[in-house]
Every structure is written in C-alpha cells, then in structure tokens.
SEGUTOR-388550 format. One record per residue: residue in three letters; chain; x, y, z of N, C-alpha, C in turn; residue number from 1. Coordinates in Angstrom, 2 decimals. Example, Ala and Ser with C-alpha at 12.3 -4.5 7.8 and 13.67 -1.06 7.14 Angstrom:
2
<r resn="ala" chain="A" n_xx="13.19" n_yy="-5.69" n_zz="7.80" ca_xx="12.30" ca_yy="-4.50" ca_zz="7.80" c_xx="13.20" c_yy="-3.30" c_zz="7.80" resi="1"/>
<r resn="ser" chain="A" n_xx="12.85" n_yy="-2.25" n_zz="7.08" ca_xx="13.67" ca_yy="-1.06" ca_zz="7.14" c_xx="12.90" c_yy="0.03" c_zz="7.87" resi="2"/>
//
This chain:
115
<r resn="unk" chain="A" n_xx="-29.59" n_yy="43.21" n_zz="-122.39" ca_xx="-30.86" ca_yy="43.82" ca_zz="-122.06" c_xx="-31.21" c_yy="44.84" c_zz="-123.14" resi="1"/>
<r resn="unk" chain="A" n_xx="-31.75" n_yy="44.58" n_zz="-123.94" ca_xx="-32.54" ca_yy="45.15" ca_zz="-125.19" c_xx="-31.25" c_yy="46.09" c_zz="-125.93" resi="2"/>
<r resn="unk" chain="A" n_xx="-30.07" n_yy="45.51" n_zz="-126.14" ca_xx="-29.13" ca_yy="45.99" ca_zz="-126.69" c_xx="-28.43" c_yy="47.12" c_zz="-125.99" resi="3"/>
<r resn="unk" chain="A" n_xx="-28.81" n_yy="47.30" n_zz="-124.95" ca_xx="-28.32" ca_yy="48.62" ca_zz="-124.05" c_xx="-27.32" c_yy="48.41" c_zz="-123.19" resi="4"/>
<r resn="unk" chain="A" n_xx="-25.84" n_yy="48.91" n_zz="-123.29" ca_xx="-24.96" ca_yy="48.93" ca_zz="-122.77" c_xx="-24.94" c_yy="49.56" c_zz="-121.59" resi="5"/>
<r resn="unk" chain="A" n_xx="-24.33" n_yy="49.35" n_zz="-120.06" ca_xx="-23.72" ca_yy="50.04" ca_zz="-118.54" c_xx="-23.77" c_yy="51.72" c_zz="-119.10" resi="6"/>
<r resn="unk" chain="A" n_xx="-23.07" n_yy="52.00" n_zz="-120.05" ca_xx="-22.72" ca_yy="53.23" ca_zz="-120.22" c_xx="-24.03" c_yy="54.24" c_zz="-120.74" resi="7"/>
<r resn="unk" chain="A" n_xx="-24.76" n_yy="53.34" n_zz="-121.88" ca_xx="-25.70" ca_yy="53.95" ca_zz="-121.87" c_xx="-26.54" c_yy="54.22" c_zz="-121.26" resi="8"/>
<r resn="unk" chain="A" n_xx="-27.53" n_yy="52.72" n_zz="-120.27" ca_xx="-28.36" ca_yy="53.19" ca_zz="-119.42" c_xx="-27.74" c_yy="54.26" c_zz="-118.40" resi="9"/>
<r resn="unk" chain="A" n_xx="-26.38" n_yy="54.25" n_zz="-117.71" ca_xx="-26.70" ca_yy="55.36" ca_zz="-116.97" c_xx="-26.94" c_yy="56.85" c_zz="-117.59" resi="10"/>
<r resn="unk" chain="A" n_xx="-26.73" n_yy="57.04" n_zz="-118.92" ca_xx="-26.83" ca_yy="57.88" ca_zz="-119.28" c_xx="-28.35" c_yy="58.38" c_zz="-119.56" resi="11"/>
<r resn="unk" chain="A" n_xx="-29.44" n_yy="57.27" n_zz="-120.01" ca_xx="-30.76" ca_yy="57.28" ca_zz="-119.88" c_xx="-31.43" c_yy="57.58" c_zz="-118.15" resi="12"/>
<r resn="unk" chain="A" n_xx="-30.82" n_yy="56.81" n_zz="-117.49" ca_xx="-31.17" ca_yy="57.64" ca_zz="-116.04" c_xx="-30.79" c_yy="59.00" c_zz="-115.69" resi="13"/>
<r resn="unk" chain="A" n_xx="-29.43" n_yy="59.69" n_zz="-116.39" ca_xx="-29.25" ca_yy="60.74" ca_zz="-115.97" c_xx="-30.34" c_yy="61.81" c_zz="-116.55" resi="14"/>
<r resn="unk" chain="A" n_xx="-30.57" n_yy="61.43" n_zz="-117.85" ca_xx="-31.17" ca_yy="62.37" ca_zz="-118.58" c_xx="-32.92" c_yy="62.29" c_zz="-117.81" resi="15"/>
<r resn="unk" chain="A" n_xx="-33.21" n_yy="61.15" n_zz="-117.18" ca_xx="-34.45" ca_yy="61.11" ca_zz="-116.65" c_xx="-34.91" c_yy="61.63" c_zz="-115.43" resi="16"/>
<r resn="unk" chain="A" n_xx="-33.40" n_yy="61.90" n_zz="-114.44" ca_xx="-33.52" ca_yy="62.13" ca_zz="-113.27" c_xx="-33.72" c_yy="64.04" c_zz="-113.86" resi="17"/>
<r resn="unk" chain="A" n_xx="-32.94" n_yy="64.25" n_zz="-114.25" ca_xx="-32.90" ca_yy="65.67" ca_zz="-115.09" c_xx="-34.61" c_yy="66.26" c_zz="-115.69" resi="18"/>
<r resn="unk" chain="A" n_xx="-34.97" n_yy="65.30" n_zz="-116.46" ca_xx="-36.31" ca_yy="65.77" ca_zz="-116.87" c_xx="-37.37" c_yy="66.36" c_zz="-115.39" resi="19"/>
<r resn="unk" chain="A" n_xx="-37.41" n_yy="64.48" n_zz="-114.90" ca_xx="-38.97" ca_yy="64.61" ca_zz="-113.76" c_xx="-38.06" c_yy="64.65" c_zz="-112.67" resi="20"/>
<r resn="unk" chain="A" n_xx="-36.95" n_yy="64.85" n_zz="-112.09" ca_xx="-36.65" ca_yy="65.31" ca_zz="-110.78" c_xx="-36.59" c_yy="63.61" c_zz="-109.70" resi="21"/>
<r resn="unk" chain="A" n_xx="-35.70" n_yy="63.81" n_zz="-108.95" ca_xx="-35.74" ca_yy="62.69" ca_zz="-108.15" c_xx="-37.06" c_yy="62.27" c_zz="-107.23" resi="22"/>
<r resn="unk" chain="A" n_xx="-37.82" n_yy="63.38" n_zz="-107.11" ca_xx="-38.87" ca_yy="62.80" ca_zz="-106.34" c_xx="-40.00" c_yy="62.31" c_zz="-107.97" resi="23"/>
<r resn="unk" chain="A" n_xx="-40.18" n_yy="62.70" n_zz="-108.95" ca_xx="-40.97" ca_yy="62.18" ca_zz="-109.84" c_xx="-40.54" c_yy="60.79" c_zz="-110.58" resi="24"/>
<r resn="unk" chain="A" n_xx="-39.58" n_yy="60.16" n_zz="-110.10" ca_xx="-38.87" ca_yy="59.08" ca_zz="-110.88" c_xx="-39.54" c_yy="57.92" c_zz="-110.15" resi="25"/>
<r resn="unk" chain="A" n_xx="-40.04" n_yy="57.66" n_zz="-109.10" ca_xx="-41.09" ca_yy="56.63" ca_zz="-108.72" c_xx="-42.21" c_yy="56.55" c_zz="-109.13" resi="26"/>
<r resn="unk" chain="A" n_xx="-43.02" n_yy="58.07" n_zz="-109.35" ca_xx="-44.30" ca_yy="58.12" ca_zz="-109.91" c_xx="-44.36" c_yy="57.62" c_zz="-111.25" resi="27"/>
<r resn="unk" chain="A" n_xx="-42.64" n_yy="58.09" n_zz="-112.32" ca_xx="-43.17" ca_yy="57.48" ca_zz="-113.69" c_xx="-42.89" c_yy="56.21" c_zz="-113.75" resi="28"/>
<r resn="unk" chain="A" n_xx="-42.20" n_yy="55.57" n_zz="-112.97" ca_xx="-42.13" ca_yy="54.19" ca_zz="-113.07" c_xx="-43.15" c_yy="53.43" c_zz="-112.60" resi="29"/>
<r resn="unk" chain="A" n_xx="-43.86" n_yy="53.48" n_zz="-111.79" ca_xx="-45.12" ca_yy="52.96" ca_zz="-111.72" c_xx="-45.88" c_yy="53.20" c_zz="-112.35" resi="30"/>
<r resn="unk" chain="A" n_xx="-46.28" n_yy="54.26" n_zz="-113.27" ca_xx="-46.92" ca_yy="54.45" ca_zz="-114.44" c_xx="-46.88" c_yy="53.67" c_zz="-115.31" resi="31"/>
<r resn="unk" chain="A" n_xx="-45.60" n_yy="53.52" n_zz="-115.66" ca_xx="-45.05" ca_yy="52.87" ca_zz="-117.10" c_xx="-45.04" c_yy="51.48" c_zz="-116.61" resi="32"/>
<r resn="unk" chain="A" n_xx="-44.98" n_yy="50.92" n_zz="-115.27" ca_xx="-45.15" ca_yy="49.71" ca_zz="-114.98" c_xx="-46.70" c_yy="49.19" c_zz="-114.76" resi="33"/>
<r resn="unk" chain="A" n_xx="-47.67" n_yy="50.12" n_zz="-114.85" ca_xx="-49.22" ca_yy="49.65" ca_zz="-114.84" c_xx="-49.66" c_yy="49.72" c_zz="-115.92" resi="34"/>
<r resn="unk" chain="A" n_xx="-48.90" n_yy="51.16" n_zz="-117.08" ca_xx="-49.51" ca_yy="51.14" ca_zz="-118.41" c_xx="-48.44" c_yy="49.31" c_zz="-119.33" resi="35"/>
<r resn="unk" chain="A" n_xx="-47.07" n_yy="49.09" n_zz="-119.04" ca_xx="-47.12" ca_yy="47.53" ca_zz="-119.77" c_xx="-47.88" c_yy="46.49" c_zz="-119.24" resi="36"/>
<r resn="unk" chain="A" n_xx="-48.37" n_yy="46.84" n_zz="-117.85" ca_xx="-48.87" ca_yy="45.52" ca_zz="-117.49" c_xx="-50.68" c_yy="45.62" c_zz="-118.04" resi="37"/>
<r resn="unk" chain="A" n_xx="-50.79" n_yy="46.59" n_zz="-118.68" ca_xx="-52.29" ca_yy="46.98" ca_zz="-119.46" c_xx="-52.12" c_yy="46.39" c_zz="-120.77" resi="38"/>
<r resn="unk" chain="A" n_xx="-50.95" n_yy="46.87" n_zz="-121.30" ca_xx="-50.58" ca_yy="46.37" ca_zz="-122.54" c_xx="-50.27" c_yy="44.84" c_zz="-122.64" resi="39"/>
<r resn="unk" chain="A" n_xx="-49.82" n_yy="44.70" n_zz="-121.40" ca_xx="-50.02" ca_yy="42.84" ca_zz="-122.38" c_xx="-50.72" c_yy="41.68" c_zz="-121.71" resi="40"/>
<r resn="unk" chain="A" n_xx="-52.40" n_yy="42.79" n_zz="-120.65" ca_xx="-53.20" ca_yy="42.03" ca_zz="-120.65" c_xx="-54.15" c_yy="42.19" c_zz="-122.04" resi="41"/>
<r resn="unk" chain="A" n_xx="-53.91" n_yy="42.95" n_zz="-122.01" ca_xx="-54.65" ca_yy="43.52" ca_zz="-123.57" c_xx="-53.90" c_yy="42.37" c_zz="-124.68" resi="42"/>
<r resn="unk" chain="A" n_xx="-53.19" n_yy="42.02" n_zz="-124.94" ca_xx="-52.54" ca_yy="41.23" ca_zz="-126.17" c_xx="-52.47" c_yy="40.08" c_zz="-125.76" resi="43"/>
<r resn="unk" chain="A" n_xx="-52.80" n_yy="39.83" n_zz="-123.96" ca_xx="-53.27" ca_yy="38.22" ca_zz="-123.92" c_xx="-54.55" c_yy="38.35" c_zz="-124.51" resi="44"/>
<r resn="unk" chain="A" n_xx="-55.12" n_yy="39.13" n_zz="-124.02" ca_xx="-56.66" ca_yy="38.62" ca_zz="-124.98" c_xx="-56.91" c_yy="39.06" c_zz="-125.96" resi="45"/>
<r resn="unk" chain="A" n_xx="-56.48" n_yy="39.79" n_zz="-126.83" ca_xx="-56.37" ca_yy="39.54" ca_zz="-128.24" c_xx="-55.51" c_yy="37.84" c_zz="-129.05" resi="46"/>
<r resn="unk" chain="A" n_xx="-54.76" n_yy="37.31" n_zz="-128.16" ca_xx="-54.50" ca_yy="36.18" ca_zz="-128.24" c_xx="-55.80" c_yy="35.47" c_zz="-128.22" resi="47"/>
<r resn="unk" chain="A" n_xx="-55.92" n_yy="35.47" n_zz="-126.62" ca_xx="-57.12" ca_yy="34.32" ca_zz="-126.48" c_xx="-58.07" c_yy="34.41" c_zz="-127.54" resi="48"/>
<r resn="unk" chain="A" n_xx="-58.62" n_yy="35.70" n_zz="-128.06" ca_xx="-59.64" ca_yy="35.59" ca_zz="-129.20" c_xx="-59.51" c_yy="34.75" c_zz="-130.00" resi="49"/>
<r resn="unk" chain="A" n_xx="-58.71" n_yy="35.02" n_zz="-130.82" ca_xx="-57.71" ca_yy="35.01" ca_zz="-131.89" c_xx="-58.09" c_yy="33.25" c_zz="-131.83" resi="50"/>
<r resn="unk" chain="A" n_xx="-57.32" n_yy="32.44" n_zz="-130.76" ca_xx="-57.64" ca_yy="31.29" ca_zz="-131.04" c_xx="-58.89" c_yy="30.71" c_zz="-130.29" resi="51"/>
<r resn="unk" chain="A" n_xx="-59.72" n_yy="30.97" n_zz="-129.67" ca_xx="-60.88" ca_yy="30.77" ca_zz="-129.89" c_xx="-61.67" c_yy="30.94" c_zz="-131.22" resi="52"/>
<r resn="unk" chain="A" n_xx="-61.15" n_yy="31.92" n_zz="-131.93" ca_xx="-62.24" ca_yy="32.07" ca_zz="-132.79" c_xx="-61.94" c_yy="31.25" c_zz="-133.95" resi="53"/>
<r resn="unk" chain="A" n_xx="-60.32" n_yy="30.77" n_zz="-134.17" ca_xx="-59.69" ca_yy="30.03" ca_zz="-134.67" c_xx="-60.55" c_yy="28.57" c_zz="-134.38" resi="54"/>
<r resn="unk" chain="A" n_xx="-60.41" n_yy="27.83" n_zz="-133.11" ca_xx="-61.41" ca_yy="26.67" ca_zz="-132.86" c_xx="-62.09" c_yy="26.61" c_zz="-133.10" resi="55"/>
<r resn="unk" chain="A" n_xx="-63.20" n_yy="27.91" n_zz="-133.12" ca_xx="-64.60" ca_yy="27.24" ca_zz="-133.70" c_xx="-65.07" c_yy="27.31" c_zz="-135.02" resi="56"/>
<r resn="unk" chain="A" n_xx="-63.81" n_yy="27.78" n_zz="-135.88" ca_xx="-64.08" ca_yy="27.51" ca_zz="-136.85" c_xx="-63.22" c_yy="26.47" c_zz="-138.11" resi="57"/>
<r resn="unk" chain="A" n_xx="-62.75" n_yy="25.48" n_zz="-136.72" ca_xx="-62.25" ca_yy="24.78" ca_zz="-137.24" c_xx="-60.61" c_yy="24.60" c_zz="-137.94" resi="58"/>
<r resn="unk" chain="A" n_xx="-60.02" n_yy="25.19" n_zz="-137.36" ca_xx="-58.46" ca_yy="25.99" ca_zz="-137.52" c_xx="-57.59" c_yy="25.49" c_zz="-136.29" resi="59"/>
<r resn="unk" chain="A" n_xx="-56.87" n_yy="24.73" n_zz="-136.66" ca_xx="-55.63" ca_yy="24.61" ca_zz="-135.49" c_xx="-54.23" c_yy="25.48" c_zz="-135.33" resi="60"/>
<r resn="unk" chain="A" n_xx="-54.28" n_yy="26.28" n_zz="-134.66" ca_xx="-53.57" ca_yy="27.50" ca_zz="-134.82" c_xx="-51.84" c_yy="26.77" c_zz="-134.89" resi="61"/>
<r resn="unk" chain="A" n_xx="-51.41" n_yy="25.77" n_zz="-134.56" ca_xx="-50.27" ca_yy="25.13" ca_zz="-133.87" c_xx="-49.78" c_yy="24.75" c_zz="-135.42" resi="62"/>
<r resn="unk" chain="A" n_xx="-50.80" n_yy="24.06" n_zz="-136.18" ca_xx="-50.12" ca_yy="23.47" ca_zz="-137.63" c_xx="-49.88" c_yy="24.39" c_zz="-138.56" resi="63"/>
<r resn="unk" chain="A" n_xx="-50.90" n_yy="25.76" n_zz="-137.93" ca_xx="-50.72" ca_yy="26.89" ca_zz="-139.05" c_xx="-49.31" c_yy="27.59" c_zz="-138.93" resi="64"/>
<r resn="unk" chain="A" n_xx="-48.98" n_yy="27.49" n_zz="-137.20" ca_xx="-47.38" ca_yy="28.66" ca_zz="-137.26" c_xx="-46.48" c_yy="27.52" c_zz="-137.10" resi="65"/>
<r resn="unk" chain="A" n_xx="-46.51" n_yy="25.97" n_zz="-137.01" ca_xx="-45.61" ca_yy="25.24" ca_zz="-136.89" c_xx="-44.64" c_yy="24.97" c_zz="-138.42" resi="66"/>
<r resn="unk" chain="A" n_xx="-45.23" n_yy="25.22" n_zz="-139.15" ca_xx="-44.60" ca_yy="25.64" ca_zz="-140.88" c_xx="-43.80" c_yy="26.40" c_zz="-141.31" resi="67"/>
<r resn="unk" chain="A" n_xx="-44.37" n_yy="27.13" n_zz="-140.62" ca_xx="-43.69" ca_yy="28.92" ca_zz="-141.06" c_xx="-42.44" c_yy="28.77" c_zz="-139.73" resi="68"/>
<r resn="unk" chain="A" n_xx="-42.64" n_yy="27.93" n_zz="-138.74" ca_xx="-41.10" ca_yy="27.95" ca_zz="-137.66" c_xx="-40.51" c_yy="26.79" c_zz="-138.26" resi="69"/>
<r resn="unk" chain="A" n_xx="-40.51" n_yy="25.45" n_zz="-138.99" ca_xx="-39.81" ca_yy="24.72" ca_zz="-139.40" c_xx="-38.94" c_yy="25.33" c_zz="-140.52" resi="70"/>
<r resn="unk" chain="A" n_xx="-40.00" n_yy="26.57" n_zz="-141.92" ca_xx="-39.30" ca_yy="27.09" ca_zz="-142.68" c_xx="-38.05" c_yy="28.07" c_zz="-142.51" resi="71"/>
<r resn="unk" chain="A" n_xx="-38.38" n_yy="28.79" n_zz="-141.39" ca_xx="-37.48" ca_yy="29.73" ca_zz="-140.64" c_xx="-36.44" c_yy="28.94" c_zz="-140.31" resi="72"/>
<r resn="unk" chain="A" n_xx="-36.53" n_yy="27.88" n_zz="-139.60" ca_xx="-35.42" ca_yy="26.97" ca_zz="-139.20" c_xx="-34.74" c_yy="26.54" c_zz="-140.16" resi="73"/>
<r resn="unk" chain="A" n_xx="-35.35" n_yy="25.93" n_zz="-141.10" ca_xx="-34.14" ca_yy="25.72" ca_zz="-142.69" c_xx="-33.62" c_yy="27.10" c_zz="-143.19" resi="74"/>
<r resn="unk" chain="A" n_xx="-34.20" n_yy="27.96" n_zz="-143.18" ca_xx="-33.70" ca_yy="29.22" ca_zz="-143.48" c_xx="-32.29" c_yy="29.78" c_zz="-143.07" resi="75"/>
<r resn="unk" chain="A" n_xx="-32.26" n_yy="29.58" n_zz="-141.82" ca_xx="-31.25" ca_yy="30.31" ca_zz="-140.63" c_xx="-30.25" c_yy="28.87" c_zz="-141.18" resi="76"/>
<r resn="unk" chain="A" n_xx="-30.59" n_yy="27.32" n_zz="-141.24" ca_xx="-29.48" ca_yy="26.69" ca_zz="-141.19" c_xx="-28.77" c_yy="27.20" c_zz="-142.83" resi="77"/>
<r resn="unk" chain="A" n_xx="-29.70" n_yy="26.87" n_zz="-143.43" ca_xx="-29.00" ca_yy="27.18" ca_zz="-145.05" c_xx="-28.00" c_yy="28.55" c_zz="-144.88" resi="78"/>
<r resn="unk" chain="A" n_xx="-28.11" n_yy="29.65" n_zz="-144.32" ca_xx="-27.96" ca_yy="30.94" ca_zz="-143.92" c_xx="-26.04" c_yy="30.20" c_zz="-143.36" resi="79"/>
<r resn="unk" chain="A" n_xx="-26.34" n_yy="29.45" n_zz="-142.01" ca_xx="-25.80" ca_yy="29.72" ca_zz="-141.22" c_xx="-24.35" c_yy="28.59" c_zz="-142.70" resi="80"/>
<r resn="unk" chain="A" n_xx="-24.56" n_yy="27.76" n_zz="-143.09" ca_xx="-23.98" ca_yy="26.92" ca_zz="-143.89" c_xx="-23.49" c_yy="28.12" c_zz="-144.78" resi="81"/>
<r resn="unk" chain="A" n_xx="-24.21" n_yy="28.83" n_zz="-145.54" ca_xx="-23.37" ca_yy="29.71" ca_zz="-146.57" c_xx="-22.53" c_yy="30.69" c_zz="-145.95" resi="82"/>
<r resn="unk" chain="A" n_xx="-22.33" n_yy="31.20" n_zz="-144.52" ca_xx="-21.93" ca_yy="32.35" ca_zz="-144.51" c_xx="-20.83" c_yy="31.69" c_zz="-143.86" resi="83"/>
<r resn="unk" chain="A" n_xx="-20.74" n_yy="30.56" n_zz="-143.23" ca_xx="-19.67" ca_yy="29.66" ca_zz="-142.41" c_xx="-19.46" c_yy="28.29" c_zz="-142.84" resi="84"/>
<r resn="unk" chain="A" n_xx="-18.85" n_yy="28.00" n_zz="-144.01" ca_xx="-18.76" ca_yy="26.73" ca_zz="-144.95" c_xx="-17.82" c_yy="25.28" c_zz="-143.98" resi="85"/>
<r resn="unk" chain="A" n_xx="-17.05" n_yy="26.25" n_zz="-142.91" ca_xx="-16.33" ca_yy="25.17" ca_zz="-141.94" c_xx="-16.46" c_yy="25.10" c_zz="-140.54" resi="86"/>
<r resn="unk" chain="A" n_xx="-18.13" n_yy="25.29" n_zz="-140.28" ca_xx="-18.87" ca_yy="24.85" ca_zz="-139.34" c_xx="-18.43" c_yy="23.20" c_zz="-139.27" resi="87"/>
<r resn="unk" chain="A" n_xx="-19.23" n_yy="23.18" n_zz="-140.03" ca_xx="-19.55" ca_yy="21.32" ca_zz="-140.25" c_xx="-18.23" c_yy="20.61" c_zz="-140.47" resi="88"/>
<r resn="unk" chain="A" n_xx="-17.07" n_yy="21.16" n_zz="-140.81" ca_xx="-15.97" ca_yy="20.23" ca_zz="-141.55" c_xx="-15.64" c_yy="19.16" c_zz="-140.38" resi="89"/>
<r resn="unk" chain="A" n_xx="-15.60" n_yy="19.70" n_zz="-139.58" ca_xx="-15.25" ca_yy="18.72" ca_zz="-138.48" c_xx="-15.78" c_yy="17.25" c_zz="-138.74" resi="90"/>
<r resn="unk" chain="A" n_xx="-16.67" n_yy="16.60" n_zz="-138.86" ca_xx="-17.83" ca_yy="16.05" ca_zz="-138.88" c_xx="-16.74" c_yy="14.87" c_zz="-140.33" resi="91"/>
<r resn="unk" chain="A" n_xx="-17.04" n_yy="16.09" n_zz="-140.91" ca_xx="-16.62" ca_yy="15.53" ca_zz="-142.45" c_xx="-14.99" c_yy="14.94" c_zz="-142.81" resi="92"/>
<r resn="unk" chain="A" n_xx="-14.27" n_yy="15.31" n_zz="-141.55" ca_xx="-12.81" ca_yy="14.99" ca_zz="-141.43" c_xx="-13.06" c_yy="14.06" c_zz="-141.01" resi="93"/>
<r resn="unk" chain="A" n_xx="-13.93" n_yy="13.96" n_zz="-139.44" ca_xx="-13.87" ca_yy="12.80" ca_zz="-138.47" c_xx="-14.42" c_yy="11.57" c_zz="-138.66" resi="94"/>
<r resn="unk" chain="A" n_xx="-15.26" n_yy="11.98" n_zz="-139.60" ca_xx="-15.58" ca_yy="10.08" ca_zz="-140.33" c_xx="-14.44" c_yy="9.29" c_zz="-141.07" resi="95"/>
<r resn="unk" chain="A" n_xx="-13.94" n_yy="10.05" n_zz="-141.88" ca_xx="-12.86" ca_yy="9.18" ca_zz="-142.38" c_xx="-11.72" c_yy="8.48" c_zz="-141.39" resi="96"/>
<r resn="unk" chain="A" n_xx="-11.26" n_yy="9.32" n_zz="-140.46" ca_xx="-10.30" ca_yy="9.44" ca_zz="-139.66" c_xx="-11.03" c_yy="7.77" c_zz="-139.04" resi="97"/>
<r resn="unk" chain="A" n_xx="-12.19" n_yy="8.14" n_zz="-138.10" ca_xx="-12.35" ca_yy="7.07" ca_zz="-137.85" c_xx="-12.90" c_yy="5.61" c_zz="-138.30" resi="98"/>
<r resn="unk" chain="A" n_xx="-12.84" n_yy="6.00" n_zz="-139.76" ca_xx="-13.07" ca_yy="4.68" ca_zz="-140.52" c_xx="-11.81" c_yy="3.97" c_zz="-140.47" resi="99"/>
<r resn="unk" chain="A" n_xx="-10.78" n_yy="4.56" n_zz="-140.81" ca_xx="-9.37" ca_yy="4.54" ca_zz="-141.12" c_xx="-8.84" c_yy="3.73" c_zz="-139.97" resi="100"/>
<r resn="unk" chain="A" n_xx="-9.30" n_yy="4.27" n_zz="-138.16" ca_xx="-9.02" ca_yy="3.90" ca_zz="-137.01" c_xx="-9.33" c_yy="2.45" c_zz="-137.26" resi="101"/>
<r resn="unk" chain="A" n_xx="-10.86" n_yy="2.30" n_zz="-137.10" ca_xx="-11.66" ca_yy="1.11" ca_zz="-137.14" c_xx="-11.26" c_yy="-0.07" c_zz="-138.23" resi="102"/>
<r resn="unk" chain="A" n_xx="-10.35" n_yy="0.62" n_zz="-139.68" ca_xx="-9.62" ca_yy="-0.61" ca_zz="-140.24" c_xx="-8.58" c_yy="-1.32" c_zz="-139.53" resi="103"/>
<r resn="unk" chain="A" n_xx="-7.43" n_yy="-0.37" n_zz="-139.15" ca_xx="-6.74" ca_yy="-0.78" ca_zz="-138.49" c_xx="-6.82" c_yy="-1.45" c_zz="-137.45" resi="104"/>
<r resn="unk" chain="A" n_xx="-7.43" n_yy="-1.23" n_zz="-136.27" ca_xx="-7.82" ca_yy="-2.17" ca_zz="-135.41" c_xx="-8.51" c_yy="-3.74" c_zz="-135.90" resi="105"/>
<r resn="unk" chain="A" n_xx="-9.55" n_yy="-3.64" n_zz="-136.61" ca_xx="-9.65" ca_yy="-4.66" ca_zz="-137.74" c_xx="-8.22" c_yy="-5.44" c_zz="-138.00" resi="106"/>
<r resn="unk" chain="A" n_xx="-7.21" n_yy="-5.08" n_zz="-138.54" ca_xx="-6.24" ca_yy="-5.39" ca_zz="-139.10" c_xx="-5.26" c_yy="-6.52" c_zz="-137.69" resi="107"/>
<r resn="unk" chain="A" n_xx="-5.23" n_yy="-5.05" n_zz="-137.07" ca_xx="-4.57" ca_yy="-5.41" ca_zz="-135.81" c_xx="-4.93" c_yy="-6.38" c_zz="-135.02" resi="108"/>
<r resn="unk" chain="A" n_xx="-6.22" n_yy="-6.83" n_zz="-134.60" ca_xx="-7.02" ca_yy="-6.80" ca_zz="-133.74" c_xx="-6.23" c_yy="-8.97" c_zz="-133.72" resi="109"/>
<r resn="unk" chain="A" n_xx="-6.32" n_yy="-9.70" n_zz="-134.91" ca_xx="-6.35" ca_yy="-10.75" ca_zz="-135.23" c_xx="-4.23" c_yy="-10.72" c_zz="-134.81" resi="110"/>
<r resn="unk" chain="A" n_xx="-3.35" n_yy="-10.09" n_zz="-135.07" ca_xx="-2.24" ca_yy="-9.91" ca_zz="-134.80" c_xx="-2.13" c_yy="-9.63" c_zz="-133.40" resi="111"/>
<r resn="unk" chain="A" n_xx="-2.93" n_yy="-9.24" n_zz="-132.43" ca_xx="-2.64" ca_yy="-8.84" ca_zz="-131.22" c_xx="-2.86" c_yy="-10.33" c_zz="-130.53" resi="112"/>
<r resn="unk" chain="A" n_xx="-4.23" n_yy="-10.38" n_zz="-130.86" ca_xx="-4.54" ca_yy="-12.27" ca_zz="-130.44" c_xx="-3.03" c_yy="-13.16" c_zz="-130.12" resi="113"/>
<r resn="unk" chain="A" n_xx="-2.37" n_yy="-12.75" n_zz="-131.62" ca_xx="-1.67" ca_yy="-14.05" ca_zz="-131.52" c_xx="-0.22" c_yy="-13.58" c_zz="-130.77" resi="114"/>
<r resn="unk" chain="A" n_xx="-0.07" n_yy="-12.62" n_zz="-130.48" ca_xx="1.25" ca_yy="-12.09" ca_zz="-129.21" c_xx="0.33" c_yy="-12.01" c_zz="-127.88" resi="115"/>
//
C-alpha cells in the first residue's frame, strides 16, 4: 500500500490522532475523502475532453499511447535481459536436452519394436 509499512502507518495515525484529536479524525477523513473524490472527477473529465477533442479532430488516442506502451515493453524486457542474463537459460538448455531425448527415442523406438 503505497510503499508504507504496519510500523509506519501506525506511526502516521499516531501523529494524526495527536494533531486533530480523536473526535476531529472523522471530520478530516471525510474531507480528504470528498476533496479525492473531486479530484478524480475532475481528471475524468479532463480525460473525457482530451479525447473528444482528440475525435473530432481526427486523432485516435489508442494508436497514439499504444507505441509508446509496446516501446516501454521492449524497454523493461531488454532491461530485464541485461541485468539477469540467466533468466532465459533454461529455455536454452532445454532444447537441446530435448532434441537429444527425441534422437534417442528415434533410435530406440525401431529396437523396442523388435523385443
């Protein structure tokens, strides 16, 4: 929860009960729970604008940020490949291994027939 550890939040409640007093700790929480719920009707409709105004002028908002999240995505893998080179080895062992399997059985397979 937003990086906040048991130990800390109680320590953020103590210091809050301390400021506004146990009877003021309902009043600011309903505050602060009507002023975010202001704040992100407000940034839905700065959304909604945003792509309305995008449509009518001919702009598909989806191809514009679908680029910039495919690039991010090669980003993080290239990232995740340089900083951990034996992620993948597995992969790269287990083909051979089971090529190797799949000869043998091959091999075998015509010898078993005949016992």
């Amino acid at each position: 929860m937003f990086g906040i550890g048991g130990g800390e939040l109680i320590f953020i409640v103590l210091i809050a009960v301390m400021i506004f007093g146990s009877k003021g700790i309902p009043d600011v929480a309903r505050f602060l729970g009507k002023t975010m719920a202001q704040i992100k009707h407000a940034t839905n409709d700065i959304k909604t604008e945003i792509n309305n105004s995008a449509k009518e002028n001919g702009m598909d908002m989806n191809s514009l940020t679908g680029g910039i999240s495919e690039e991010i995505q090669k980003a993080k893998e290239g990232i995740s490949k340089a900083v951990n080179p034996l992620e993948n080895i597995s992969s790269d062992i287990q083909n051979p291994i089971q090529k190797v399997k799949e000869d043998i059985e091959n091999i075998t397979g015509p010898i078993k027939r005949q016992l």
